[in-house]
N, CA, C and O of each residue as an XYZ file, in Angstrom:
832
protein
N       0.828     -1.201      0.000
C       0.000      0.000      0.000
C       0.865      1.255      0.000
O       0.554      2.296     -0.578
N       2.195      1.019      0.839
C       2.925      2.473      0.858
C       3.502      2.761     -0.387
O       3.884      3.904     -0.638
N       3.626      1.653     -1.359
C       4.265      1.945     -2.652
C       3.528      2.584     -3.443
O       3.925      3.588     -4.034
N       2.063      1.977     -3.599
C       0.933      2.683     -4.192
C       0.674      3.930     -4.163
O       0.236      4.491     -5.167
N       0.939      4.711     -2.795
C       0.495      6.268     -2.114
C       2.140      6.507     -2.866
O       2.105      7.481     -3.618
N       2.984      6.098     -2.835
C       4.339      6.844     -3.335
C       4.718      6.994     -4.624
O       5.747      7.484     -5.090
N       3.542      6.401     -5.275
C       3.782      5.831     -6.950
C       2.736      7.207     -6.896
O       3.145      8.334     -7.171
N       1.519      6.951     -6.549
C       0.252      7.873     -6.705
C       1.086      9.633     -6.755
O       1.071     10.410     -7.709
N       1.570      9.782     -5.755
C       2.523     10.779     -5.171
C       3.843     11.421     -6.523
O       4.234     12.503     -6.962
N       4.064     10.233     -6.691
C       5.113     10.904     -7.942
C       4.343     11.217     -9.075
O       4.358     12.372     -9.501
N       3.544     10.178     -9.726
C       2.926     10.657    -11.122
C       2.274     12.055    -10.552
O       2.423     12.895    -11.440
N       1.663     12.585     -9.509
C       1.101     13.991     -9.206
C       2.407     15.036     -9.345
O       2.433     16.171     -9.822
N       3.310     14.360     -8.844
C       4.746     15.534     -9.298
C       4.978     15.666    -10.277
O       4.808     16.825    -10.655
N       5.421     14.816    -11.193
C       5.424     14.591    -12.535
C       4.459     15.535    -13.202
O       4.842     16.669    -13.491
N       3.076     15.092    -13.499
C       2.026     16.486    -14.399
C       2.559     17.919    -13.331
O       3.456     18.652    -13.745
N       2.197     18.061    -12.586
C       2.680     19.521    -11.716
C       3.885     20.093    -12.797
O       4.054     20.995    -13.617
N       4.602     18.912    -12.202
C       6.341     19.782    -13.206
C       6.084     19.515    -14.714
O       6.295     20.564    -15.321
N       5.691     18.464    -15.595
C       4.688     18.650    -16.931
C       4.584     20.132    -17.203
O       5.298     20.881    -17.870
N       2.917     20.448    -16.128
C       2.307     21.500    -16.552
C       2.997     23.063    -16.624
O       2.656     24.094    -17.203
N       4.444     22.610    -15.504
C       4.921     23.933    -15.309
C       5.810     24.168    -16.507
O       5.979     25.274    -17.021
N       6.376     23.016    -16.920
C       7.580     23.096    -18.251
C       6.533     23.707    -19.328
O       6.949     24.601    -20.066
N       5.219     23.272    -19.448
C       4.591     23.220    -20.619
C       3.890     24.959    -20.287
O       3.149     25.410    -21.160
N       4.111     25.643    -19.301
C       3.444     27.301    -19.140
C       5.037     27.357    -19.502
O       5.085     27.431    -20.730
N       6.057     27.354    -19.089
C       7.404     28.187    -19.356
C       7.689     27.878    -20.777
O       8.571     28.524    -21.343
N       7.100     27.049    -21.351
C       7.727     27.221    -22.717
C       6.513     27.700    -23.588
O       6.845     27.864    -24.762
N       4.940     28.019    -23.274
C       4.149     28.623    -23.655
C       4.550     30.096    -23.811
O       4.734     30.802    -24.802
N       4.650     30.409    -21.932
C       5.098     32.087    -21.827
C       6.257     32.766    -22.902
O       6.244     33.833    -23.517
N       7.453     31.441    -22.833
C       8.342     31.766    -23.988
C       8.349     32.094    -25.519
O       8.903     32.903    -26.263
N       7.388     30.981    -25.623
C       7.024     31.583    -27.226
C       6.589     32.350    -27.233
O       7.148     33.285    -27.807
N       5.017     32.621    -26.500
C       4.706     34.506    -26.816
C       5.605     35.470    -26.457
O       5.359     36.640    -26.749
N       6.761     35.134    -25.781
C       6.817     36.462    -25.299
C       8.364     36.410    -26.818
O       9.173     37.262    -27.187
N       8.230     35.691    -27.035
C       9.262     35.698    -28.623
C       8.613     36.460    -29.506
O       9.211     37.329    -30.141
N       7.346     36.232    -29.648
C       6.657     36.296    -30.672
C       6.440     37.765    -30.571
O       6.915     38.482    -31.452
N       5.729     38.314    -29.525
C       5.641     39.811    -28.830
C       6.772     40.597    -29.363
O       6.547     41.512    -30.154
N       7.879     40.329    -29.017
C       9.301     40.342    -29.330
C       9.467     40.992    -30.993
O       9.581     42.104    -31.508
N       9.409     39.760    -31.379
C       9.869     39.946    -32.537
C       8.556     40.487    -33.242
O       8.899     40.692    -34.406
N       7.342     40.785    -33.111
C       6.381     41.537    -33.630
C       6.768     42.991    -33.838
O       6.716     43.601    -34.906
N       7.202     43.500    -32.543
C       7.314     44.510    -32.379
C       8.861     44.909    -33.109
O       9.213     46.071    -33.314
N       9.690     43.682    -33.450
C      10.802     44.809    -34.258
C      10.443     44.924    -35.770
O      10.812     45.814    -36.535
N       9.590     43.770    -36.076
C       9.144     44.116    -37.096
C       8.637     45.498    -37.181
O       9.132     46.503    -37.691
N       7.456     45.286    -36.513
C       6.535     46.885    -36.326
C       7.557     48.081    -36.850
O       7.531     48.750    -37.883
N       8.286     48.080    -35.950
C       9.446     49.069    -35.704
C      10.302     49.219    -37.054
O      10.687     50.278    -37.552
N      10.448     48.297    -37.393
C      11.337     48.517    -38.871
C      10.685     49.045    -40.063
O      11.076     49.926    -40.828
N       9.555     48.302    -40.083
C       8.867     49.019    -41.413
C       7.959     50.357    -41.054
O       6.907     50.699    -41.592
N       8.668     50.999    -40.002
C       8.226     52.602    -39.154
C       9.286     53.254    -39.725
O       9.583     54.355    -39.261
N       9.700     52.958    -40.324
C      11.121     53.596    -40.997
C      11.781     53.459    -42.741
O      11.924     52.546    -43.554
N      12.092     55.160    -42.690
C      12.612     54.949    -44.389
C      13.702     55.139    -44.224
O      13.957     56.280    -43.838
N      14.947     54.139    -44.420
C      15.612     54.228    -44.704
C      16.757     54.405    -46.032
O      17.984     54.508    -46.022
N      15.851     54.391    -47.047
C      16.395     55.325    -48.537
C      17.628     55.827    -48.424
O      18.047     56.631    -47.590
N      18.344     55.160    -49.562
C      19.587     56.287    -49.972
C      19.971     55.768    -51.235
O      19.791     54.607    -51.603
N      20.487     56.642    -51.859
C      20.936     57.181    -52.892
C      21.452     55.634    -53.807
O      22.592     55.199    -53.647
N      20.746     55.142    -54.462
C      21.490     53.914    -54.545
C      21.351     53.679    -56.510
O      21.155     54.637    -57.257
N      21.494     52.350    -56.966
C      21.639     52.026    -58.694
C      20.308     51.969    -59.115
O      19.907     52.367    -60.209
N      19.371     51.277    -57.892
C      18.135     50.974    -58.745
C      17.106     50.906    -57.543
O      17.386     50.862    -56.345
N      16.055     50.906    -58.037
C      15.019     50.859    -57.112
C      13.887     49.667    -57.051
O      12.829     49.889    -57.640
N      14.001     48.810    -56.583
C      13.489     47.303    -56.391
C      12.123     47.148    -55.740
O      12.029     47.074    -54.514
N      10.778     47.083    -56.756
C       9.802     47.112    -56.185
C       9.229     45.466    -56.424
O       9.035     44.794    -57.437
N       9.078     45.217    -55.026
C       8.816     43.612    -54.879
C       7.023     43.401    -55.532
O       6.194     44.299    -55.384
N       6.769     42.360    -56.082
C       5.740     42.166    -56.470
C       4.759     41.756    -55.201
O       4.977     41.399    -54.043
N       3.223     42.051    -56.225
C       2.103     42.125    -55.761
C       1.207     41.223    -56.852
O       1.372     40.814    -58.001
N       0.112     41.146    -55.780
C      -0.945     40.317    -56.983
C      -1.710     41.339    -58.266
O      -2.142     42.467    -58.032
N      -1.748     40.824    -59.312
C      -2.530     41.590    -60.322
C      -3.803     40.829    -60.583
O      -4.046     39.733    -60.079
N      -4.620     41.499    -61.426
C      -5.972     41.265    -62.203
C      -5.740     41.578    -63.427
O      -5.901     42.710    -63.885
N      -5.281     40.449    -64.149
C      -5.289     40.908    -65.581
C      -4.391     41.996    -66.238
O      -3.202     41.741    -66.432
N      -4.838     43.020    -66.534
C      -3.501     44.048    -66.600
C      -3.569     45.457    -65.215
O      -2.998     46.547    -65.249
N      -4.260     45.024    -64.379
C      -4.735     45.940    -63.361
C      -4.067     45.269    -62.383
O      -4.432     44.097    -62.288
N      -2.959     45.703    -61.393
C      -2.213     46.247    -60.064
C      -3.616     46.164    -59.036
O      -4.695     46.739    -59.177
N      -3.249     45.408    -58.169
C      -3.994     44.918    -56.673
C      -4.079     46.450    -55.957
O      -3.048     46.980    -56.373
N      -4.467     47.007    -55.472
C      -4.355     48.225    -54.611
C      -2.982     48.265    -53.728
O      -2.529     49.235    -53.120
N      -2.533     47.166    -53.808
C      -1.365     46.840    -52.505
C      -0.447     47.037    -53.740
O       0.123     48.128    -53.716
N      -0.246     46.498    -54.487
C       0.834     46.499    -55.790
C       0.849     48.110    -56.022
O       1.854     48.742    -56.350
N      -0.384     48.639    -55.804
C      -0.309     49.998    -56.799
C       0.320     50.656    -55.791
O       1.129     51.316    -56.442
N       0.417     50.799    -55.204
C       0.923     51.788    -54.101
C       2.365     51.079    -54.002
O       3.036     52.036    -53.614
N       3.080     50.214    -54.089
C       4.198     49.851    -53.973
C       4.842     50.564    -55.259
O       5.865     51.237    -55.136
N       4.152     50.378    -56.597
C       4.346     51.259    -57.462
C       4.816     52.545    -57.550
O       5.908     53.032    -57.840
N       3.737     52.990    -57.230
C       3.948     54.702    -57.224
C       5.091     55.176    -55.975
O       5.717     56.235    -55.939
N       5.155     53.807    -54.778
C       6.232     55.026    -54.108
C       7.204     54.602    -54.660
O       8.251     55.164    -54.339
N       7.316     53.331    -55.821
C       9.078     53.545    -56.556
C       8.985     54.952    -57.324
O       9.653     55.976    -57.186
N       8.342     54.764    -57.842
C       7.756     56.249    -58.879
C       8.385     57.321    -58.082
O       9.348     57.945    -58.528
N       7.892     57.549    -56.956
C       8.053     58.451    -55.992
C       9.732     58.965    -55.787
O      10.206     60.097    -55.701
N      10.371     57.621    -55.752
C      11.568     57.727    -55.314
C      12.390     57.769    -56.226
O      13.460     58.322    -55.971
N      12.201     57.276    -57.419
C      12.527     58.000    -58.791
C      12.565     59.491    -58.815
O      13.574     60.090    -58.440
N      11.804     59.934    -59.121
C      11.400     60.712    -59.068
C      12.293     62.210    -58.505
O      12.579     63.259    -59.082
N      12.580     61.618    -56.891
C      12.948     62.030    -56.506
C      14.391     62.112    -56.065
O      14.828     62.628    -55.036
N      15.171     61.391    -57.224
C      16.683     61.578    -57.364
C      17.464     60.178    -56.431
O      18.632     60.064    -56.059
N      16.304     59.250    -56.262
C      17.297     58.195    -55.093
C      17.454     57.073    -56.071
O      17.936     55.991    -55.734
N      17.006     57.362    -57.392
C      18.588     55.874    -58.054
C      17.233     56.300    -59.272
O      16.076     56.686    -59.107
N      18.066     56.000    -60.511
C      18.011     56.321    -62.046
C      17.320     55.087    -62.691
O      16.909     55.091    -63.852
N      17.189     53.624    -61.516
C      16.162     52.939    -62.343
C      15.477     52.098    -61.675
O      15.837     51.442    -60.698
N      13.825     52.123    -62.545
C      13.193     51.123    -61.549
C      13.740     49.348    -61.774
O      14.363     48.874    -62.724
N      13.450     48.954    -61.060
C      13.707     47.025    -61.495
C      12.225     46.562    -60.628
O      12.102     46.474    -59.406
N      11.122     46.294    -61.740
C      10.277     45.533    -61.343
C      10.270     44.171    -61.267
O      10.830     43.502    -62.135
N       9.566     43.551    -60.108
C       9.574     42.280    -59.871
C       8.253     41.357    -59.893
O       7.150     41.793    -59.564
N       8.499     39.952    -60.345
C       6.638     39.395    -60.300
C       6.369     38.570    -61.500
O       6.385     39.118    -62.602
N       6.112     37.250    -61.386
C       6.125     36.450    -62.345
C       4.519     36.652    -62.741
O       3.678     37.457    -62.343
N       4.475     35.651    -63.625
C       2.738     35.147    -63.990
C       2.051     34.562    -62.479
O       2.547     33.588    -61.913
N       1.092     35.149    -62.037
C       0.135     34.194    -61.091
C      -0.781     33.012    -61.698
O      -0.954     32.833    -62.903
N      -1.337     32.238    -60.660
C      -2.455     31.537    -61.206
C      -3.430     32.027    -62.003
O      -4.085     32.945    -61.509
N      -3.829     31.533    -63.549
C      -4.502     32.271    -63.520
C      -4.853     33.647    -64.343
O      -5.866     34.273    -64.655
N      -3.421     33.757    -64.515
C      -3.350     35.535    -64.912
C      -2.474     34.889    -66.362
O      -1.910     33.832    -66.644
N      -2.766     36.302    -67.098
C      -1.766     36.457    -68.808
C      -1.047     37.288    -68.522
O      -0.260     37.568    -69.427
N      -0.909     38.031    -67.335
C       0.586     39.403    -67.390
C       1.272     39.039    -66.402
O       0.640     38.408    -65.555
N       2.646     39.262    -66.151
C       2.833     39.344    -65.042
C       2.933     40.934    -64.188
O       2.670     42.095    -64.504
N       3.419     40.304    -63.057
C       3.296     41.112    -62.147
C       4.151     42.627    -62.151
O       3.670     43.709    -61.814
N       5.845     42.317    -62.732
C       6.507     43.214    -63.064
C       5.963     43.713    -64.556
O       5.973     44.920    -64.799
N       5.627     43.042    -65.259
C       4.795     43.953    -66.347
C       3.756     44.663    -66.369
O       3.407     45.244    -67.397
N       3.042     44.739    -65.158
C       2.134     45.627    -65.147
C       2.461     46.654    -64.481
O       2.133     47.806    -64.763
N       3.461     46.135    -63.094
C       4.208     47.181    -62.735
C       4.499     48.426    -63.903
O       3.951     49.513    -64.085
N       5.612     47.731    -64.584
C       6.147     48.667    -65.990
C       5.187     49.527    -66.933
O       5.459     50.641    -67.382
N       4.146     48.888    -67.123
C       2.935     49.985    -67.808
C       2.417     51.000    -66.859
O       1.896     52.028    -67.292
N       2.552     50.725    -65.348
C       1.450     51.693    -64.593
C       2.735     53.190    -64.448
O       2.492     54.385    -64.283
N       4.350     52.332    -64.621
C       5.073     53.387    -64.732
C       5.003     54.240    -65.337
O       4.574     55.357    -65.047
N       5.521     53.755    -66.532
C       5.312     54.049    -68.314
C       4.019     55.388    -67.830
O       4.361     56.482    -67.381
N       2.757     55.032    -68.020
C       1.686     55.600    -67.789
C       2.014     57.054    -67.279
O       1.600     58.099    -67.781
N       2.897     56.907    -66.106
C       3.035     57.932    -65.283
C       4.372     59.020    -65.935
O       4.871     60.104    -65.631
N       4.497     58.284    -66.675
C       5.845     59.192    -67.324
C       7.168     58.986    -67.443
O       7.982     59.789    -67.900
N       7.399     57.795    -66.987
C       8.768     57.310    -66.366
C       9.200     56.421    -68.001
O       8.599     55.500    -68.554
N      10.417     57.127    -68.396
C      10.854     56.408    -69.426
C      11.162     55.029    -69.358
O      11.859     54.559    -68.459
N      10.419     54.026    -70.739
C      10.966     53.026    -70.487
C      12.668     52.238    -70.482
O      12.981     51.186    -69.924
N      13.684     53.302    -71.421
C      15.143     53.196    -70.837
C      15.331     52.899    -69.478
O      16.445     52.444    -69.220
N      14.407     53.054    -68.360
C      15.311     53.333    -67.019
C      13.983     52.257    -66.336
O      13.737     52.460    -65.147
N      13.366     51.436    -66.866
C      12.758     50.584    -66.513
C      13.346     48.989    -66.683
O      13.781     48.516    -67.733
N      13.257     48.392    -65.566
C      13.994     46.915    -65.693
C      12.866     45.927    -64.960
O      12.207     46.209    -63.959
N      12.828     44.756    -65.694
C      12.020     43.836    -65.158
C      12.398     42.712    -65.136
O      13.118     42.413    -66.089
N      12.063     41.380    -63.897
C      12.393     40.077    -64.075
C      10.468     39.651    -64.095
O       9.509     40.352    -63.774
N      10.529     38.304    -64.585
C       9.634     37.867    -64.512
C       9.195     36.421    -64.288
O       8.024     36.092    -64.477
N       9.978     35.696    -63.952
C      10.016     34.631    -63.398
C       9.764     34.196    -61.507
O       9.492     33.087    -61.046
N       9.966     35.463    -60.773
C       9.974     34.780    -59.750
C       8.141     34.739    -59.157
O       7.273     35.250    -59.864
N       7.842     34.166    -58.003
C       6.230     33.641    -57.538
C       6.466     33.925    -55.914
O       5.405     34.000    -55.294
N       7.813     34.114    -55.023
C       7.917     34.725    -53.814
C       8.566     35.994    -53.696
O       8.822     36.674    -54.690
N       8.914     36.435    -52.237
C       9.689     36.843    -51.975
C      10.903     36.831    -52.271
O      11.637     37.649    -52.826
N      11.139     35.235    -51.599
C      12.836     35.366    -52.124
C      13.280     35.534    -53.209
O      14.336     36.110    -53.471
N      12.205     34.847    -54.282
C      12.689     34.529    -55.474
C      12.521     36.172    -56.358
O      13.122     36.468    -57.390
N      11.652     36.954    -55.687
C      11.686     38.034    -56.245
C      13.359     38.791    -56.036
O      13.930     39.367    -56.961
N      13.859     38.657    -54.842
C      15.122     39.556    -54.953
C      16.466     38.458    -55.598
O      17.517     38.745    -56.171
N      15.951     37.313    -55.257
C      17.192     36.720    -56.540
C      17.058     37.093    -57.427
O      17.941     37.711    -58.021
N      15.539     36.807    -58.032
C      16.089     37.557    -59.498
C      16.606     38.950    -60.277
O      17.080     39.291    -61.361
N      16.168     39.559    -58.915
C      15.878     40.848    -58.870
C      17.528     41.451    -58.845
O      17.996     42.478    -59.337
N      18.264     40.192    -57.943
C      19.805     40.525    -58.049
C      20.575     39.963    -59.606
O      21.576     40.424    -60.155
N      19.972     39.182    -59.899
C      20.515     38.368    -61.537
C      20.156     39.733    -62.297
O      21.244     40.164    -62.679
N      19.059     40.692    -62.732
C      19.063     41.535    -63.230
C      20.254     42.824    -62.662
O      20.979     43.403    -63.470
N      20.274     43.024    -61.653
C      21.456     44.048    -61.321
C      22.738     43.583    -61.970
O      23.346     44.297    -62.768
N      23.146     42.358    -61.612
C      24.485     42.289    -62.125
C      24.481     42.395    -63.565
O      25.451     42.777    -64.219
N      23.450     42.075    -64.006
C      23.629     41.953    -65.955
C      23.194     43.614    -66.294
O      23.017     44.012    -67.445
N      23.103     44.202    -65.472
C      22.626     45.398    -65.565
C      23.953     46.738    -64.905
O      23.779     47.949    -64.773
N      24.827     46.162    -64.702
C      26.264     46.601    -63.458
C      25.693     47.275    -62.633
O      26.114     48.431    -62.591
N      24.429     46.898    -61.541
C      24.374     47.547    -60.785
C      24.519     47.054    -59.284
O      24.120     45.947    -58.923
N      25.251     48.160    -58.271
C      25.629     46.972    -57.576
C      24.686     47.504    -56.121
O      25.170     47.026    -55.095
N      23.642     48.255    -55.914
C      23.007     48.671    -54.575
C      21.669     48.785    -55.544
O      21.512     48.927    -56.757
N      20.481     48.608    -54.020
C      19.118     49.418    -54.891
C      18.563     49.659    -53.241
O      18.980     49.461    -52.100
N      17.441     50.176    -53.872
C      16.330     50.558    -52.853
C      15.245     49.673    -52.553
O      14.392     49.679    -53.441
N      15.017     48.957    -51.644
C      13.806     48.112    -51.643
C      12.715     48.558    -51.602
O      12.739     49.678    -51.091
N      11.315     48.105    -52.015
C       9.940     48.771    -51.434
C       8.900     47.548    -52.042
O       8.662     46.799    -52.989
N       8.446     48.044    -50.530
C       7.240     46.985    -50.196
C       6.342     47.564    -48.989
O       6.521     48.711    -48.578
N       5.435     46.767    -48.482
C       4.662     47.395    -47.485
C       5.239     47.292    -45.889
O       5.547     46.217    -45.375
N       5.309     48.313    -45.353
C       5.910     48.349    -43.935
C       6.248     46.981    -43.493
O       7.403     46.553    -43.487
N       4.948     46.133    -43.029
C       5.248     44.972    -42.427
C       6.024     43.763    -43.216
O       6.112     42.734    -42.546
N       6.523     43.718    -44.351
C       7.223     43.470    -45.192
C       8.417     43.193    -44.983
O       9.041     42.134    -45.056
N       8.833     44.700    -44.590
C      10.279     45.098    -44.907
C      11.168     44.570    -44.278
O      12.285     44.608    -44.793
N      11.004     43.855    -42.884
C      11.945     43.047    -42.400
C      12.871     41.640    -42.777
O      14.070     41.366    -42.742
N      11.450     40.817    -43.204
C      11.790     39.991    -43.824
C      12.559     39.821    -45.314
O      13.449     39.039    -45.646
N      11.854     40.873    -46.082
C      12.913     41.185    -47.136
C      14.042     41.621    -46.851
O      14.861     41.350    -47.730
N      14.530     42.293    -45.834
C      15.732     42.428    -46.198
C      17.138     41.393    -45.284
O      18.356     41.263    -45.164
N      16.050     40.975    -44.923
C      16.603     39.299    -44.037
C      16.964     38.693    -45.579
O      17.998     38.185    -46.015
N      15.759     38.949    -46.157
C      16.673     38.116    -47.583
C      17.386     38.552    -48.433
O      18.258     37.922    -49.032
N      16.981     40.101    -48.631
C      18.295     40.977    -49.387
C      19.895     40.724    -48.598
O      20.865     40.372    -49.268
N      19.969     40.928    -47.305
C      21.349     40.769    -46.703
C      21.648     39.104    -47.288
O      22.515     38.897    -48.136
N      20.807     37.998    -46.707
C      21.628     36.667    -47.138
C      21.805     36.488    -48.861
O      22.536     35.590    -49.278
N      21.026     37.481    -49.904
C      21.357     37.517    -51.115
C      22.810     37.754    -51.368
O      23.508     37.149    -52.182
N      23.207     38.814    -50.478
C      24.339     39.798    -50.415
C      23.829     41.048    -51.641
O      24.723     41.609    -52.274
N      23.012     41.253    -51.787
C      22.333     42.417    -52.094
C      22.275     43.581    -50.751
O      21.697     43.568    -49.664
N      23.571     44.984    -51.738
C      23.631     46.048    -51.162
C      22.458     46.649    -50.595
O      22.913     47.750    -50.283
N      21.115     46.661    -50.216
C      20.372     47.548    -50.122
C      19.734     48.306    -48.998
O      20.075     48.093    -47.834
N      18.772     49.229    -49.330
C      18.131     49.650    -48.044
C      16.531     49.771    -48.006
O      15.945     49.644    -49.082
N      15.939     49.957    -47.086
C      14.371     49.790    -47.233
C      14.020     51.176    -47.349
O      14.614     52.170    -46.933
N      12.725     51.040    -48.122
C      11.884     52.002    -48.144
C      10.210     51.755    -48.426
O       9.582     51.948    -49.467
N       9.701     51.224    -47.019
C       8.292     50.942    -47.080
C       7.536     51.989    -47.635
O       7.884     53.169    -47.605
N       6.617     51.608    -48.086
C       5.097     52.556    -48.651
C       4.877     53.402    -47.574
O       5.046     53.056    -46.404
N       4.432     54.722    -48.002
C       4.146     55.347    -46.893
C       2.103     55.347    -46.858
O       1.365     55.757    -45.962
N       1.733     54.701    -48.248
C       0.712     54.726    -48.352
C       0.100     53.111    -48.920
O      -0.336     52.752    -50.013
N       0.318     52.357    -47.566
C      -0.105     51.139    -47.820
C      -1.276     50.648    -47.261
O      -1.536     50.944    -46.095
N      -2.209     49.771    -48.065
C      -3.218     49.516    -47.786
C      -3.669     49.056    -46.440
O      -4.786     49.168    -45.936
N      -2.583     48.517    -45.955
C      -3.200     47.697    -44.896
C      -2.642     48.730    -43.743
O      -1.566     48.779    -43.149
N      -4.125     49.732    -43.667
C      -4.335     51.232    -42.761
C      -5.056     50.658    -41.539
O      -4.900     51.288    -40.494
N      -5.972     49.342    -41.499
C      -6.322     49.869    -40.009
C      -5.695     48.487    -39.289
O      -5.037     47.564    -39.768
N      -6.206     48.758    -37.866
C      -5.628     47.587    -36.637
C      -5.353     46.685    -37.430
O      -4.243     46.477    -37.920
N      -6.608     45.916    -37.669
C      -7.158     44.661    -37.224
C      -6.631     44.488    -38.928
O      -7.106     43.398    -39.246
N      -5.809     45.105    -40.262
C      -5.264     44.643    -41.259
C      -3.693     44.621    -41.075
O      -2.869     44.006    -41.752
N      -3.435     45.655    -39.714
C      -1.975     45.271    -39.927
C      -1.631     44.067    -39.252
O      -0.839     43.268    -39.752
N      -2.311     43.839    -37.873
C      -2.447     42.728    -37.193
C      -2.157     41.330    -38.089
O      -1.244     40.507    -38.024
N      -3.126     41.413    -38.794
C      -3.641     40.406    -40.037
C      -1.997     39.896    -40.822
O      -1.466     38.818    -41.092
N      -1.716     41.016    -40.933
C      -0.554     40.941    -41.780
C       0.560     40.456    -40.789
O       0.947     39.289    -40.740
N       1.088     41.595    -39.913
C       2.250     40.891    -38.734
C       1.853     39.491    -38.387
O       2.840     38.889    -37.964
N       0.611     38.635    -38.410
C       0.472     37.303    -37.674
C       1.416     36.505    -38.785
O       2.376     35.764    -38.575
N       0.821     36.907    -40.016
C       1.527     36.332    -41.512
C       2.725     35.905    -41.322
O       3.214     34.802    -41.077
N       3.442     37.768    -41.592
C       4.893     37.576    -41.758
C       5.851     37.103    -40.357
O       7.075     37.129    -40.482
N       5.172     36.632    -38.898
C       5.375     36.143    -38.146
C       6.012     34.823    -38.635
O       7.231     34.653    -38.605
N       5.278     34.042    -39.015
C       4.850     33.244    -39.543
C       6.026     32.892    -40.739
O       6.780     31.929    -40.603
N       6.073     33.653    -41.738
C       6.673     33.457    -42.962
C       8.264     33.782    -42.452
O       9.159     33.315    -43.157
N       8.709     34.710    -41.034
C       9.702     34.567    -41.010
C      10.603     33.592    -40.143
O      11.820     33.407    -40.148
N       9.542     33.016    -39.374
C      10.145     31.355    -39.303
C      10.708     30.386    -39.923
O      11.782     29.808    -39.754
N       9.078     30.157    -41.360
C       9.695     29.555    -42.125
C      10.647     29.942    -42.900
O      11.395     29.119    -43.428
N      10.755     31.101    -43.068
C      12.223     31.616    -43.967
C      13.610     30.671    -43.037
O      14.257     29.650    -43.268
N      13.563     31.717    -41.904
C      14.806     30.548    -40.974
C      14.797     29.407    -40.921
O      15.935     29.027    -40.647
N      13.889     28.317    -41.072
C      13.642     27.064    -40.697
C      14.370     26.330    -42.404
O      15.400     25.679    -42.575
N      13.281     26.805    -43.453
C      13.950     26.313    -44.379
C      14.569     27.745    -45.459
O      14.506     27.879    -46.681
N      14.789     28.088    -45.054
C      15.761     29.093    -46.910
C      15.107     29.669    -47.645
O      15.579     30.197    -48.652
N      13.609     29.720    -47.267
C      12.761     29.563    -48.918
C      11.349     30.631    -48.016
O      10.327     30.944    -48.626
């Protein structure tokens, strides 16, 4: 009987210390997650722009020959930064989607065009379908192009992770989030940080 009450006795220690390992490594992940939310937050709170070869606008989804609202605004602030003397060319990015007959950097290039921006100083890849694959290719065009820095742009909550992948590219660059990106209220940026939470795991976990 005394073995029974001492057996009974340990398996109760056992879940106790269980339940306590299993709150300390709960508390840990959120408070990682908290963590690293907030440097995200924090990074794409910031333009860091400078003067660089080209200006690298990461793709967005299209409709046909029509720019997503999120694309268009990634657009216009390359436009913007053209524009405004921080590097002499755009390099659009964005393969074919499901689905679609244009791609993504080609519609980019017409909504430029449109706006006035000569096509000489327009560059496009069109093969890539991510992130990463947008700034690889995006770097295969610089070098065939001798350029050796650009400007990134994408939407605030974005910008971290891209340039987690611009640095392991070894792509010179610097960020410059939208200052006019769609995803304006709480409960869309939220939406978005849970994402790229998310996507920048799996970036670390596997490469891709």
């Amino acid at each position: 009987m005394k073995y029974i009450i001492l057996a009974v006795s340990l398996i109760k220690d056992m879940r106790r210390c269980i339940r306590k390992i299993g709150f300390c490594l709960l508390a840990a992940v959120l408070s990682w997650c908290v963590i690293l939310g907030l440097i995200v937050w924090r990074y794409g709170a910031n333009d860091r722009a400078t003067k660089s070869d080209c200006i690298i606008v990461l793709g967005a989804a299209v409709q046909g020959t029509t720019a997503s609202p999120v694309f268009e605004e990634r657009v216009r602030h390359g436009i913007d930064l053209y524009r405004a003397g921080q590097a002499p060319k755009l390099l659009f990015t964005g393969g074919i989607g499901d689905g679609q007959a244009h791609s993504e950097s080609s519609v980019g290039r017409s909504l430029a065009i449109q706006q006035g921006i000569p096509a000489t100083d327009i560059l496009c890849e069109e093969k890539s379908r991510t992130t990463k694959q947008n700034l690889s290719e995006a770097r295969v065009v610089m070098r065939q192009n001798g350029l050796t820095s650009a400007i990134i742009v994408s939407d605030p909550l974005h910008m971290k992770r891209a340039m987690l992948m611009a640095d392991d590219l070894a792509i010179a660059a610097a960020s410059s989030p939208t200052p006019t990106s769609r995803y304006r209220s709480l409960k869309s940026k939220l939406g978005f940080l849970l994402r790229e939470l998310y996507f920048i795991h799996h970036y670390v976990a596997t490469g891709d």
